[in-house]
Wavefront OBJ file of the C-alpha trace (Angstrom):
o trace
v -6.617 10.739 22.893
v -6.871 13.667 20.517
v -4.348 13.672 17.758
v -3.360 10.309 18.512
v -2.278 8.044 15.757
v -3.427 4.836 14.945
v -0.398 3.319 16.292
v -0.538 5.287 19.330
v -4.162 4.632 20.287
v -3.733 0.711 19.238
v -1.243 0.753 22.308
v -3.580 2.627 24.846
v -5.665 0.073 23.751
v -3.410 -2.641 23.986
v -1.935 -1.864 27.435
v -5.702 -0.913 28.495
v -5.154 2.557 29.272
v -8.304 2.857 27.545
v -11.420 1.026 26.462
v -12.887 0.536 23.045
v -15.930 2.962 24.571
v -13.890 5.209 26.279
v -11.967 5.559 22.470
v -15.294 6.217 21.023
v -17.028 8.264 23.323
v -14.424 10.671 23.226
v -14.139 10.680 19.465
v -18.079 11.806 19.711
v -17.654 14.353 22.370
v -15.203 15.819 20.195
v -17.272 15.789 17.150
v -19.591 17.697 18.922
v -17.112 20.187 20.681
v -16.085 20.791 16.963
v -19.767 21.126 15.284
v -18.698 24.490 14.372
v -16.096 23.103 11.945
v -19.241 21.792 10.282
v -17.003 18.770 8.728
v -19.988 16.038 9.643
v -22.917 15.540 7.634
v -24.440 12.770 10.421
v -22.918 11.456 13.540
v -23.477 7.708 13.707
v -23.348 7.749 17.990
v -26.019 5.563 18.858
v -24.585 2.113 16.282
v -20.836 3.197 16.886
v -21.497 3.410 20.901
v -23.175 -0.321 20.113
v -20.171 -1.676 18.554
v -17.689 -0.005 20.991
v -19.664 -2.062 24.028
v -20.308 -5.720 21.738
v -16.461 -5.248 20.704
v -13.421 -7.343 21.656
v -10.345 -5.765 20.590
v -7.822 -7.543 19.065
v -3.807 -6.694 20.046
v -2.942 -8.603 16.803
v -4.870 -5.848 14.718
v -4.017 -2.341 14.118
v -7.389 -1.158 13.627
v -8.944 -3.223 15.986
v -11.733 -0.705 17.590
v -10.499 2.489 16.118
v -12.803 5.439 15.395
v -12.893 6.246 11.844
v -15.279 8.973 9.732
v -16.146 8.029 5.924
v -16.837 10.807 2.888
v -20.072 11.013 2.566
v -20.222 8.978 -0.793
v -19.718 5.620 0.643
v -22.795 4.032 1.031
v -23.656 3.118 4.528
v -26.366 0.402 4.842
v -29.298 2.366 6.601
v -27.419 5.523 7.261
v -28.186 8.385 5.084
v -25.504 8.760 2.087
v -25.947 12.334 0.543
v -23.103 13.086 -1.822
v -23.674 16.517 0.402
v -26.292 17.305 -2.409
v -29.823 17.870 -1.592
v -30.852 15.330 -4.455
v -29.969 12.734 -2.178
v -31.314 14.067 0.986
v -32.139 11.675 3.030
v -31.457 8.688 0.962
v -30.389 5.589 3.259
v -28.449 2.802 1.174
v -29.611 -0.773 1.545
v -25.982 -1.871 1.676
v -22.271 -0.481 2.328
v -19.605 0.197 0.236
v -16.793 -2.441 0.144
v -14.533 0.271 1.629
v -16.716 0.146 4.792
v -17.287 -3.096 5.143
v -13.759 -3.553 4.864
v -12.631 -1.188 7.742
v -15.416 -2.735 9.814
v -13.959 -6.131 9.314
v -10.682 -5.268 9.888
v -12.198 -3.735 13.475
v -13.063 0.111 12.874
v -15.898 1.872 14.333
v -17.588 4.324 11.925
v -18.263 7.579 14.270
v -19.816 10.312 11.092
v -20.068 10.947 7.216
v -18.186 13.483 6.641
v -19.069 17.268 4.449
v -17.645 17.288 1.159
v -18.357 19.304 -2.656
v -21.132 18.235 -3.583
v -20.710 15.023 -5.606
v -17.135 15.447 -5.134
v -17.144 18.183 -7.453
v -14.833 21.139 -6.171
v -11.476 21.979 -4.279
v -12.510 23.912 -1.300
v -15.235 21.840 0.044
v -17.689 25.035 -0.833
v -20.636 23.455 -3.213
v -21.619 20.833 -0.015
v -25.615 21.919 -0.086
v -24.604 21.246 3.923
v -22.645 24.559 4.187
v -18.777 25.034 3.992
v -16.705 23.263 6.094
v -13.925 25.491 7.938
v -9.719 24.597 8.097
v -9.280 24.509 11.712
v -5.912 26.099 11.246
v -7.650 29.320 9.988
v -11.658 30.461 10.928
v -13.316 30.894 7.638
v -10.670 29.523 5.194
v -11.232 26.253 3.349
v -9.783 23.249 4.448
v -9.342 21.924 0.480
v -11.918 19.541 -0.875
v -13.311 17.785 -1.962
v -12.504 15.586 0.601
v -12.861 18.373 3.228
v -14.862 17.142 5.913
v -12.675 13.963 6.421
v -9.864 16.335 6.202
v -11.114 18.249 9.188
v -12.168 15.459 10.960
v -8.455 13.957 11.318
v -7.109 17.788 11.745
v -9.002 18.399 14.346
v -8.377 15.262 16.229
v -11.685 14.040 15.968
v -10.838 10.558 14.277
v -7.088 9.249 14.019
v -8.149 8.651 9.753
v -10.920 9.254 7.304
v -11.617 7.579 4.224
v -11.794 10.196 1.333
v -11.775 9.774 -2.523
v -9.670 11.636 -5.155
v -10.475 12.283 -8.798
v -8.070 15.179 -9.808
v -6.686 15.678 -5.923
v -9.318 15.658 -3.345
v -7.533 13.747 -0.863
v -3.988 15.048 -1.660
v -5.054 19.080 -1.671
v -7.205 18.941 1.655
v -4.467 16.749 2.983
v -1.808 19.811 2.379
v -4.451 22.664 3.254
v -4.814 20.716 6.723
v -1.337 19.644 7.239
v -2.182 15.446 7.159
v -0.953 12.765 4.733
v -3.615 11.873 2.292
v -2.698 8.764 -0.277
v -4.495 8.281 -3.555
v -3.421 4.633 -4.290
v -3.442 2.811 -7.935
v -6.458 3.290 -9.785
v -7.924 0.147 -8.883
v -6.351 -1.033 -5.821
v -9.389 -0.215 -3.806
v -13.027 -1.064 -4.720
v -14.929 1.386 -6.111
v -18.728 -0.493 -5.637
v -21.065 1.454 -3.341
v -18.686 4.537 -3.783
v -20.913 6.858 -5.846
v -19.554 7.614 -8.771
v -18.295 11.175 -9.881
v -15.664 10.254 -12.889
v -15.899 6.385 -12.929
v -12.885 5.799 -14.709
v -10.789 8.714 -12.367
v -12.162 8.068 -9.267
v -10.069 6.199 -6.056
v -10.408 6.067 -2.662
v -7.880 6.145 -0.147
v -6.697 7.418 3.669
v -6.187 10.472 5.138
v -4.197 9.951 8.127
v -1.683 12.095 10.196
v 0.867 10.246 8.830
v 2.467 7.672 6.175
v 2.611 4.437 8.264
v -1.046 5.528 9.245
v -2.043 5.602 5.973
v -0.143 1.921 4.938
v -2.613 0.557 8.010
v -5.685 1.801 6.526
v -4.427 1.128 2.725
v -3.885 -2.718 3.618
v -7.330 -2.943 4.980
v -9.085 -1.155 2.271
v -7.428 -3.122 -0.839
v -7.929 -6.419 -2.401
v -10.048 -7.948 -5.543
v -13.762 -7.533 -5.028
v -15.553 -9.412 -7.543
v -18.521 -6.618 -7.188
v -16.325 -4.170 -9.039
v -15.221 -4.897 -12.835
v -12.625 -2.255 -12.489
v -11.125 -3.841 -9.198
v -7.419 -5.447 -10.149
v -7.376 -8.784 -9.028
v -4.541 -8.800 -6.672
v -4.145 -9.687 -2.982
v -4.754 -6.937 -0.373
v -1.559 -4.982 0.439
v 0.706 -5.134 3.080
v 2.657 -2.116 2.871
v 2.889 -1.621 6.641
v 5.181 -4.553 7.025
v 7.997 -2.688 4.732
v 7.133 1.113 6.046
v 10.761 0.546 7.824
v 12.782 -0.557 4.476
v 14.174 2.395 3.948
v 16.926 3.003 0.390
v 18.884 5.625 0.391
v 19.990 5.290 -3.530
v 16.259 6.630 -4.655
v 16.393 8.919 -7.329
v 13.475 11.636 -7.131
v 12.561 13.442 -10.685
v 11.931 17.014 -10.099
v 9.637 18.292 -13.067
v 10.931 21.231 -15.196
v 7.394 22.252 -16.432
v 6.548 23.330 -13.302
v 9.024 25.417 -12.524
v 8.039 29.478 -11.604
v 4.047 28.067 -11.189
v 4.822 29.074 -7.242
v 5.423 31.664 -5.162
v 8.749 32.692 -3.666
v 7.239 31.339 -0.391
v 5.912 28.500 -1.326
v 9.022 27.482 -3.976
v 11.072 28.112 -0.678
v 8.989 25.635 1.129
v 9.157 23.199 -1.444
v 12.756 23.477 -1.450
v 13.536 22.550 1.652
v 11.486 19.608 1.340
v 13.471 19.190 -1.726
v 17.536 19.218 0.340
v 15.674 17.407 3.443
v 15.347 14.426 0.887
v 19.052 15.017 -0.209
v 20.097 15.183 2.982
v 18.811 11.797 3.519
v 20.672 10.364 0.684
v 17.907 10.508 -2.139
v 19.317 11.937 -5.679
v 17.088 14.886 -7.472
v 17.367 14.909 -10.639
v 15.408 17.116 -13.181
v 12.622 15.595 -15.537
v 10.211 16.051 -18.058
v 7.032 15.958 -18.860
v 5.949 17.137 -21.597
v 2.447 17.068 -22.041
v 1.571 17.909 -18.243
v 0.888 21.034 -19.387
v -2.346 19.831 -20.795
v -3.694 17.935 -17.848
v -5.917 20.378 -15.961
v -7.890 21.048 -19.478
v -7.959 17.341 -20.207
v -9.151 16.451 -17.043
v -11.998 19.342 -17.517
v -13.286 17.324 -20.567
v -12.629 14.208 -19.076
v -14.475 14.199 -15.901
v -17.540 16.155 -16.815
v -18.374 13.989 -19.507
v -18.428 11.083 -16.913
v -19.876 12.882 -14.322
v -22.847 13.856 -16.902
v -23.570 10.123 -17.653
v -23.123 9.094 -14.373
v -25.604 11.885 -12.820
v -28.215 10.864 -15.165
v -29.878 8.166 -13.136
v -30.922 10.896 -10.542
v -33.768 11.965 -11.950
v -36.393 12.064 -8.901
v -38.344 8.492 -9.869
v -36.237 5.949 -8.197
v -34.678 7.508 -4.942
v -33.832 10.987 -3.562
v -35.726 14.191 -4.006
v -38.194 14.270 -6.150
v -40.278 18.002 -7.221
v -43.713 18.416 -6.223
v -46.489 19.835 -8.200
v -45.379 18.551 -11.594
v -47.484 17.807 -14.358
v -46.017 15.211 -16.338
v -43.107 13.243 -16.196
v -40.848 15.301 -18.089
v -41.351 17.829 -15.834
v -40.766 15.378 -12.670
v -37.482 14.915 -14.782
v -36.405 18.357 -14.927
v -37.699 20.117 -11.320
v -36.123 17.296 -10.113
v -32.686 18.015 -10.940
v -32.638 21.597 -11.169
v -33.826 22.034 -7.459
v -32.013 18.966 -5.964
v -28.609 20.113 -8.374
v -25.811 22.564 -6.802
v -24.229 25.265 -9.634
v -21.410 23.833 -9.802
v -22.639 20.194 -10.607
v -25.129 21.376 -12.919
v -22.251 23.318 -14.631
v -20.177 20.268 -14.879
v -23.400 18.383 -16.218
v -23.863 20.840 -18.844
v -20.620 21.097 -19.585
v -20.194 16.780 -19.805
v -23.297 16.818 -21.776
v -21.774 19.099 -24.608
v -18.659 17.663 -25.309
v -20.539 14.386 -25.682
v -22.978 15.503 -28.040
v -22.853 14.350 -31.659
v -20.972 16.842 -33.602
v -18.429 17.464 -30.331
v -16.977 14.231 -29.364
v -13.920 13.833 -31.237
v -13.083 17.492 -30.974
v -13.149 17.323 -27.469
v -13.520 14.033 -25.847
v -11.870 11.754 -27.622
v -9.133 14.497 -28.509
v -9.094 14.495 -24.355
v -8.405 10.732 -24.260
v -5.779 11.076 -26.774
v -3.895 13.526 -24.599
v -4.405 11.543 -21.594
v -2.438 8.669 -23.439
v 0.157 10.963 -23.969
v 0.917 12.358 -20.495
v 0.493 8.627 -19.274
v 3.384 7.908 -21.652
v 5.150 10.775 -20.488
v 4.763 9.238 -17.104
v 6.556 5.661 -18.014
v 9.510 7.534 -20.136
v 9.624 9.859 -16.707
v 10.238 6.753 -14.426
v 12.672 5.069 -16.901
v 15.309 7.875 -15.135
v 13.848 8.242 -11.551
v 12.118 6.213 -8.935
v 9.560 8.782 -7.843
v 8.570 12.379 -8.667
v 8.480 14.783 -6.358
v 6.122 17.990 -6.593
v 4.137 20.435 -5.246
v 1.104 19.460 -3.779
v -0.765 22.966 -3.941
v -0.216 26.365 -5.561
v -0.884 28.021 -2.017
v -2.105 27.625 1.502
v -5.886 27.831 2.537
v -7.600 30.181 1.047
v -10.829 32.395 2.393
v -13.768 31.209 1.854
v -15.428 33.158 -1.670
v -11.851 34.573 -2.492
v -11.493 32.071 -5.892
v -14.067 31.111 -8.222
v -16.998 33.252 -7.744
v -16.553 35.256 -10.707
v -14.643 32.765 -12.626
v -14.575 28.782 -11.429
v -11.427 28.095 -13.871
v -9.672 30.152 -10.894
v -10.299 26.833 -8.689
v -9.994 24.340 -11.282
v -6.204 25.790 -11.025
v -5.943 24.151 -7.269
v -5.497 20.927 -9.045
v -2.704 21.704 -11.310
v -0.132 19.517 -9.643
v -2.291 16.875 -8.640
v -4.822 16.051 -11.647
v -2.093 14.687 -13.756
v -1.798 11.159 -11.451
v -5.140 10.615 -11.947
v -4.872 10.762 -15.682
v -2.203 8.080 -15.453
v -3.893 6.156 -13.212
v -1.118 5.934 -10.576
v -0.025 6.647 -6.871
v 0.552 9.504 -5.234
v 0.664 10.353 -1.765
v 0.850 14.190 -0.160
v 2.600 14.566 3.236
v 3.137 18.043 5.128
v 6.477 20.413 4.937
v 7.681 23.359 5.817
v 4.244 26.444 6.667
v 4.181 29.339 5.273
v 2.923 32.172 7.325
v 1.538 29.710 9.871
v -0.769 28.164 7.802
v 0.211 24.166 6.781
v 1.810 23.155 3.307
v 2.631 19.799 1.759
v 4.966 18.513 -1.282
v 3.662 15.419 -3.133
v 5.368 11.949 -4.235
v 4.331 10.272 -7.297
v 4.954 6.653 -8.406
v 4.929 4.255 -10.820
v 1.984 2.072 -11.041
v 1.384 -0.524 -8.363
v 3.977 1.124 -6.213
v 2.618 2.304 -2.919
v 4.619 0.201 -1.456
v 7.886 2.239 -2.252
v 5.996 5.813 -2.027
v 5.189 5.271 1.372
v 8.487 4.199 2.668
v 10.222 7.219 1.044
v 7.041 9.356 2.821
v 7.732 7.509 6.306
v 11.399 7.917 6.036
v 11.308 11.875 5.430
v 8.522 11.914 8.373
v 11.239 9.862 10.299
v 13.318 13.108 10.048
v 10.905 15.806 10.192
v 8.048 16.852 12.564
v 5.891 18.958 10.234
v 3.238 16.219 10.700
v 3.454 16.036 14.394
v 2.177 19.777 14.608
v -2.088 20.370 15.385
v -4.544 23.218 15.121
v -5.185 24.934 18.357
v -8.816 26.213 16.816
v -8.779 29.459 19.660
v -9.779 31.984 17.571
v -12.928 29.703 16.556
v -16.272 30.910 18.337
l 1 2 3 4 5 6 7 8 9 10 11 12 13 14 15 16 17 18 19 20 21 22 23 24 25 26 27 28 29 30 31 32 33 34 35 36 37 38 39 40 41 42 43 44 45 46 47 48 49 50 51 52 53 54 55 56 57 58 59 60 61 62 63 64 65 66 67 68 69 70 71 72 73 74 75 76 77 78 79 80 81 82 83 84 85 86 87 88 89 90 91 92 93 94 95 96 97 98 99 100 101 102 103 104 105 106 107 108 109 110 111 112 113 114 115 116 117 118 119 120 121 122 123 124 125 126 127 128 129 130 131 132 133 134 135 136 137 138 139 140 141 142 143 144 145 146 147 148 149 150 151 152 153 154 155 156 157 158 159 160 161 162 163 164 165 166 167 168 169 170 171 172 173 174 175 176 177 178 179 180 181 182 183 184 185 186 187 188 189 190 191 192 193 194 195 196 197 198 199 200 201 202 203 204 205 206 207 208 209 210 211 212 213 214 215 216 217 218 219 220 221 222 223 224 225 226 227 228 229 230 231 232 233 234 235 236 237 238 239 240 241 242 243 244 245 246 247 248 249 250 251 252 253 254 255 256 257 258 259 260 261 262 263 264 265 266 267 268 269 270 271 272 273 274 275 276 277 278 279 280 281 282 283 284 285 286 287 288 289 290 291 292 293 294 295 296 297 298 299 300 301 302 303 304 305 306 307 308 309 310 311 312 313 314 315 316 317 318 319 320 321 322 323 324 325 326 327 328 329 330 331 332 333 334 335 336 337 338 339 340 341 342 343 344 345 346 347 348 349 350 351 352 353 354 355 356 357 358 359 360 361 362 363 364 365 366 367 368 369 370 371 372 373 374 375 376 377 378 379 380 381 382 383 384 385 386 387 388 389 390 391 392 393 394 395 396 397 398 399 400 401 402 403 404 405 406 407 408 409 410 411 412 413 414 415 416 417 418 419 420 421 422 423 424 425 426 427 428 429 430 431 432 433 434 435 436 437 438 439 440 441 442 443 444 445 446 447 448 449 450 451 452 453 454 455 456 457 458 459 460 461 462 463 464 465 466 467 468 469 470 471 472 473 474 475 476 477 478 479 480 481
């Protein structure tokens, strides 16, 4: 049952090969044979053993009794929801997260949280106050974060998908780092309420799967309005699973010219090949611009810590998490509060949020940043006025070691985003599937769309999975000890 697909395990079931507690009791003996990945936070064995034996499994749904792992920043009604930060230690929500109740309506069985940065805040899953989580295609390398401990969890074979969320690429980097197709869907498509919040108005959940059709399952059970969440577009859930087959072969893919010579002669070879697979199967390339992209990582680096800094502020130690003992006054509860149950990197991003906020700052810096975000959003329309979808890079590079980038200087991993941030800005799809490795290690090339259209970005990701088996390959994890 390991590195099954959805699809594949929905027919074991289906044909009874299995039973919804066979399914899940190997899913948890494999979390455990893996604990040295370290992608779990808590293992939820003795409720998701309970549901496995009370359920009845459905033939007409495709994620009827399926084992799935959520980011540990869905709240989880009476299961501890950390944000992998030691502020939150221990917290157990009073309710779920519309994300989970969805997936447990449409059938799935929620097996772990998974390890992530710390509030989401990172690219190699290396802030989690849990520990790093390892790529099991490579012993001490990261797997890409910040959705890193779902992205293990499906690499691995552990679950089939993982929920993860992605503010500036955290489910499209660990998806190419760990060789899995990872969609970050229209901002809005999926409810945000009991997800906590990083960059409120940046933030989206979505799928990481092994591949696209995968992904259009979980996608059309994690959609539709929920009144709970003001930024939630009021539109039906999806049903982009029923189309995954309508395949066009008169796309046009835009190819952006500002990125060009921001890879390496490896990876530009890999992402070439990707590029004459697609025109091989009939798609057009044709050369873009955008203009402005070149300002997206420093946008997004006003952007999101200025968010994150207002957002943060309501963990303070009174009302839930950890709170400093021996304090005098409540100032003090205040500020040993957050400094001990804070990570480096979220108090940097705090800091930083709080400054370009201040009076004297904000229009130099944040409202100069929302300026420029209108402009590379525009840039984005005028783009996909001459192509359907734009193709790029997903990464700059494969996995990386763990303390190799960032220790001396964290702009060094704000750089892992530079293909990736630039979606979120705009607010629109984008999906990363795998391609060609480079010395052994996993790669992935990313499709961009207009707003609204998942629909078309995951047929085009389907039918190049239709003629490749990138996806199909899995970690062995020998060298692991």
């Amino acid at each position: 049952m390991q590195h099954k697909t959805i699809s594949e395990l929905h027919e074991m079931l289906a044909s009874k090969d299995i039973t919804p507690v066979e399914l899940v009791e190997e899913s948890l003996n494999l979390a455990k044979k893996y604990e040295f990945l370290n992608c779990f936070n808590f293992i939820n064995e003795e409720k998701a053993l309970t549901q496995a034996k009370n359920a009845t499994f459905d033939p007409n749904n495709p994620l009827s009794c399926i084992p799935v792992a959520h980011k540990d920043l869905f709240c989880t009604e009476n299961i501890q929801t950390t944000c992998s930060s030691k502020i939150l230690e221990g917290f157990k929500p009073p309710y779920s997260a519309t994300v989970v109740e969805n997936l447990e309506n449409a059938g799935c069985i929620a097996i772990a949280k998974t390890n992530m940065d710390e509030f989401a805040m990172g690219s190699s899953n290396e802030t989690s106050y849990f520990g790093k989580v390892h790529n099991p295609w490579l012993k001490d390398h990261v797997p890409g974060g910040s959705s890193g401990g779902a992205a293990a969890s499906v690499a691995s074979g552990v679950v089939p998908f993982a929920t993860g969320t992605d503010t500036g690429g955290s489910i499209r980097q660990p998806a190419a780092l760990c060789n899995l197709t990872g969609l970050k869907p229209t901002y809005g498509r999926i409810s945000r309420w009991g997800m906590i919040a990083f960059a409120s108005s940046l933030d989206q959940a979505g799928p990481l799967a092994h591949n696209a059709k995968d992904c259009a399952i979980a996608l059309d059970a994690m959609t539709g309005h929920d009144q709970k969440d003001t930024t939630s577009l009021a539109m039906e859930a999806t049903k982009t699973v029923d189309s995954i087959d309508d395949f066009s072969n008169t796309k046009t893919l835009g190819v952006v010219k500002e990125f060009s010579g921001q890879l390496s002669t490896e990876m530009e070879n890999a992402f070439q090949e990707s590029i004459k697979t697609y025109q091989n199967l009939g798609y057009k390339i044709k050369e873009i611009s955008l203009p402005n992209i070149k300002y997206s990582v420093p946008t997004y680096y006003v952007i999101a810590p200025a968010e994150c800094s207002s957002n943060l502020s309501r963990f303070d130690g009174v009302r839930f998490g950890h709170r400093s003992e021996e304090v005098k006054n409540l100032e003090e509860l205040y500020i040993k509060s957050r400094s001990e149950g804070f990570g480096n990197e979220v108090k940097r991003r705090i800091l930083i949020g709080t400054y370009v906020l201040s009076a004297g700052y904000y229009d130099a810096y944040y409202k100069k940043a929302q300026q420029v975000r209108r402009l590379i959003t525009e840039d984005f329309k005028n783009a996909f006025q001459e192509c359907d979808l734009i193709l790029t890079p997903t990464s700059p590079g494969t996995t990386f070691a763990f303390d190799s980038k960032g220790s001396k200087d964290p702009t060094e991993l704000y750089l892992e985003d530079l293909f990736t941030i630039a979606a979120n800005l705009a607010g629109i799809p984008a999906i990363s599937i795998p391609q060609t490795f480079v010395n052994n290690l996993p790669t992935g090339h990313q499709l961009i769309a207009p707003h609204l259209n998942e629909e078309l970005i995951l047929q085009t990701a389907h039918h190049f999975q239709q003629d490749t088996d990138w996806h199909l390959k899995s970690p062995s994890m020998e060298d692991f000890s």
